[in-house]
C-alpha positions, -999 to +999 in steps of 0.1 A: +000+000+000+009+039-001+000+065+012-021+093-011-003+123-024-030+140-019-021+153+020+006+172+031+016+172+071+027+208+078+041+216+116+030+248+132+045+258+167+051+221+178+013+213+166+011+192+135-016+189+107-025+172+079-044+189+053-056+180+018-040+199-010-062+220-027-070+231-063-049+260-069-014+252-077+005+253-043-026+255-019-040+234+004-079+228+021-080+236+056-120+224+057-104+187+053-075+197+082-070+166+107-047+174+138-024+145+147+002+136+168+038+133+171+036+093+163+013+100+139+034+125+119+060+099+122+046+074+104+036+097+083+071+111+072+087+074+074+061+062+046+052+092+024+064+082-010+072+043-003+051+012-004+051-002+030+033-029+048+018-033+082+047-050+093+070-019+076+046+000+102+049-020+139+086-025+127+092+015+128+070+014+162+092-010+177+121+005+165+112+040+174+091+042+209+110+005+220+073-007+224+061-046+223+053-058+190+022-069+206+012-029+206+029-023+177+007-045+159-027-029+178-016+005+169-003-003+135-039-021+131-056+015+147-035+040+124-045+021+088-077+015+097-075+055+105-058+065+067-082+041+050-112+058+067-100+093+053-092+081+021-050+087+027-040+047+010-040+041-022-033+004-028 
């Protein structure tokens, strides 16, 4: 799977958001803004522009917060089910 081009995450004073770019050349939708959070923006950064895997996904967890795969896996599940929702995978 991969992740839309059609979001970009911007960071604004420590807060982060994801927006959907809009029509204009260069501008973005703030109606379709979603704030996340650090681990979120994570992910997002680590897989923008590659094809990745659930497993590519609780690997970086592990890797990067030193959690269980056992959460990993949960929160892995949790963030997919998440982008899929809002339309952010293409597959």
């Amino acid at each position: 799977m991969k992740l839309s081009d059609q979001y970009s995450l911007i960071e604004f004073r420590g807060n982060h958001l994801l927006v959907r770019k809009g029509k204009g050349q260069g501008s973005v939708s703030l109606d379709k803004g979603l704030q996340v959070n650090g681990s979120f923006a994570f992910l997002w950064r680590r897989f923008k522009g590659v094809d990745f895997s659930g497993k590519d996904i609780v690997d970086a967890l592990v890797s990067e917060y030193e959690i269980s795969e056992e959460e990993a896996s949960s929160a892995a599940t949790d963030i997919i089910g998440l982008w899929r929702s809002y339309g952010m995978i293409v597959e």
